[in-house]
C-alpha positions in Angstrom: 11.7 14.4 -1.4 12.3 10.7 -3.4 12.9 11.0 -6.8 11.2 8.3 -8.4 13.2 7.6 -12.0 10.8 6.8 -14.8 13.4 4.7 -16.7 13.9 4.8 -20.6 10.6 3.0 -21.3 8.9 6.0 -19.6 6.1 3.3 -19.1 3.8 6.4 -17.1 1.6 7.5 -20.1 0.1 11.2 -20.3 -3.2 10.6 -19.2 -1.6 9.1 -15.7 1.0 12.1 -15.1 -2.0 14.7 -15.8 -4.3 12.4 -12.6 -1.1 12.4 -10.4 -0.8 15.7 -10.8 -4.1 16.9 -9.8 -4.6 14.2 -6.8 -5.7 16.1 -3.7 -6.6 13.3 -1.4 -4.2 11.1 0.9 -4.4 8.0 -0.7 -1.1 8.9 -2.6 2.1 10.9 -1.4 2.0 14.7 -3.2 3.5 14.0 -6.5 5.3 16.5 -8.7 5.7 15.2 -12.5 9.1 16.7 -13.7 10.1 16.2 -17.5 13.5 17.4 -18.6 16.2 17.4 -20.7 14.3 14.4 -22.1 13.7 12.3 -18.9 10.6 12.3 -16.7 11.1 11.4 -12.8 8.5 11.7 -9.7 8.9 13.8 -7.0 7.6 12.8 -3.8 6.8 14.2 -0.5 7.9 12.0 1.6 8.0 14.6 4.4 5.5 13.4 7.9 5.4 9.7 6.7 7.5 6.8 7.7 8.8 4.2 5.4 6.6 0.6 5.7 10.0 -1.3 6.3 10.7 1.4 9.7 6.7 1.7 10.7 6.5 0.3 14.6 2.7 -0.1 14.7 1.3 -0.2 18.4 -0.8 -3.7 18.1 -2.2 -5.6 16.3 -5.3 -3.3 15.3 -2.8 -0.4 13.5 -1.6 -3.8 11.5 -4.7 -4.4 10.3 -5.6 -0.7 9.4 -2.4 -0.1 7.5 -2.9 -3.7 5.6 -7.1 -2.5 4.7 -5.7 1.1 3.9 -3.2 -0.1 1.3 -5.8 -2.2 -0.1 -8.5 1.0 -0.4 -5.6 3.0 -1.8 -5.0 0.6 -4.3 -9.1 0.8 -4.8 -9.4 4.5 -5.1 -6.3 4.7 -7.9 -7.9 2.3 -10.1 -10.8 4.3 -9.5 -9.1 7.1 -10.5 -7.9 5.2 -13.6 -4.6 4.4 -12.4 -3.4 0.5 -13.2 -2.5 -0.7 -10.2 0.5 -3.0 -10.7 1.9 0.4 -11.6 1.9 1.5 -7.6 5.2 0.2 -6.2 4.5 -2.9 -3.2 7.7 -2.8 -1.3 8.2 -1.9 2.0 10.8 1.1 1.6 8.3 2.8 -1.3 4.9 2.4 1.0 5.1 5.1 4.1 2.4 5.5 6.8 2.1 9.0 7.3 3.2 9.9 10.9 0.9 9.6 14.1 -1.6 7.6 11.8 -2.4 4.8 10.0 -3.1 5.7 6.8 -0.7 4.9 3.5 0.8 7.3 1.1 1.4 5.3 -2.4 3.9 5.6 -4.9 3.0 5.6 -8.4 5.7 4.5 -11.1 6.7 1.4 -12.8 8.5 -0.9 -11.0 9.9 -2.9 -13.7 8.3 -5.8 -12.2 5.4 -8.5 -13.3 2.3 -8.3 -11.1 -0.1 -10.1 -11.5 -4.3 -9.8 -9.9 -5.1 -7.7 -7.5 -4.4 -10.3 -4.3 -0.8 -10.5 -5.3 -0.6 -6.8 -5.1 -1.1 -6.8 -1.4 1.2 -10.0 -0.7 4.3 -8.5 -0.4 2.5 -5.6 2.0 1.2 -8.7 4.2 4.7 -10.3 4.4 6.1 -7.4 5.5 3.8 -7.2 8.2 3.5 -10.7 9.5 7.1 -9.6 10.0 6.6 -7.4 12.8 7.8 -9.7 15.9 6.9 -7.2 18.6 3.1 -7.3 17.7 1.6 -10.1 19.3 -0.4 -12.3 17.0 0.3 -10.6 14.0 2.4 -13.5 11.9 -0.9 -16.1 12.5 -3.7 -13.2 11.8 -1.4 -12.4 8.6 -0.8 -15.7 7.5 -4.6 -16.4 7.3 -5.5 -13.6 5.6 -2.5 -15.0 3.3 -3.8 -18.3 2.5 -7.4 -17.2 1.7 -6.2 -14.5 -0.5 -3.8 -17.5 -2.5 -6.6 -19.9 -2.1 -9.7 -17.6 -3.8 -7.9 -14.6 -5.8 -10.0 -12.4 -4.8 -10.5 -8.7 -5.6 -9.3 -5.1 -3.5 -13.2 -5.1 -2.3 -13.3 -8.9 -1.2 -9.5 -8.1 0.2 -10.8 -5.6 2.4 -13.4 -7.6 3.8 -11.4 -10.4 4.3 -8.8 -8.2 6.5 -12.0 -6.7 8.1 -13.4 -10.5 9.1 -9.8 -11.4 10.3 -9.9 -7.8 12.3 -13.1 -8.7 13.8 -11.8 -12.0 15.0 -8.7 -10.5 16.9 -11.1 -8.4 18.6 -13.6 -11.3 19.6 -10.8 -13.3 21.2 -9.1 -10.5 23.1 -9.8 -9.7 26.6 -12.4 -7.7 27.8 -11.2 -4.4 29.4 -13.9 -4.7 32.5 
């Protein structure tokens, strides 16, 4: 479990604990709301998913899926109604759930000033140009970088934008024959 501390501000309003609480789907970690004795935390289950800053992806491909599954994650809470410089973008509160790709969110206020939607998924993409043992990963993410600084784009142009940088990879690899 990671207790997630709401802070004095309690910045989470009621209408966000009440769609945390009744999230089903993966695109979040399982959340339990807990007020008491005056103070509201998060409670997370963190169990089966690995922390962004200890993920070892296998190539280059699981880098790309876990960068386009943050980005959808973001996409389905504000679809849910969730603001989503609320969701915390650093690589010890992302995880990857275990033996997959996909990304379990945290919800909360980070205290910090976020701005559009591309500067969500910068710190994300920093982290994982990081990875030195993935081959190509530092170039792929760099461009996706620039054109996401260059044209502020939105979560659906992100996504398409990791998805033409994917495709590239793939047309430049060599063929398995």
């Amino acid at each position: 479990m990671l207790r997630v501390d709401i802070g004095e501000k309690n910045t989470i309003k009621d209408f966000e604990k009440r769609v945390l609480e009744r999230l089903d789907d993966g695109f979040m970690l399982p959340v339990t709301v807990v007020d008491e004795a005056g103070e509201t935390y998060l409670l997370y289950r963190t169990d089966g998913c690995t922390a962004l800053n200890e993920y070892e992806p296998r190539d280059l491909s699981d880098v790309f899926c876990v960068a386009r599954s943050f980005v959808m994650g973001m996409m389905e809470g504000r679809d849910r109604l969730l603001d989503p410089r609320k969701f915390f973008v650093t690589s010890d509160r992302v995880f990857i759930r275990d033996g997959a790709t996909d990304m379990g969110l945290l919800f909360g206020d980070s205290g910090e000033e976020k701005g559009a939607d591309a500067e969500l998924i910068l710190p994300i993409l920093r982290e994982l140009s990081g990875l030195r043992h993935i081959v190509g990963a530092k170039s792929a993410i760099s461009r996706i970088t620039e054109q996401l600084q260059n044209g502020n784009p939105g979560f659906a142009d992100i996504c398409k934008i990791i998805e033409a940088a994917e495709r590239d990879w793939h047309c430049i690899q060599p063929s398995n024959m």
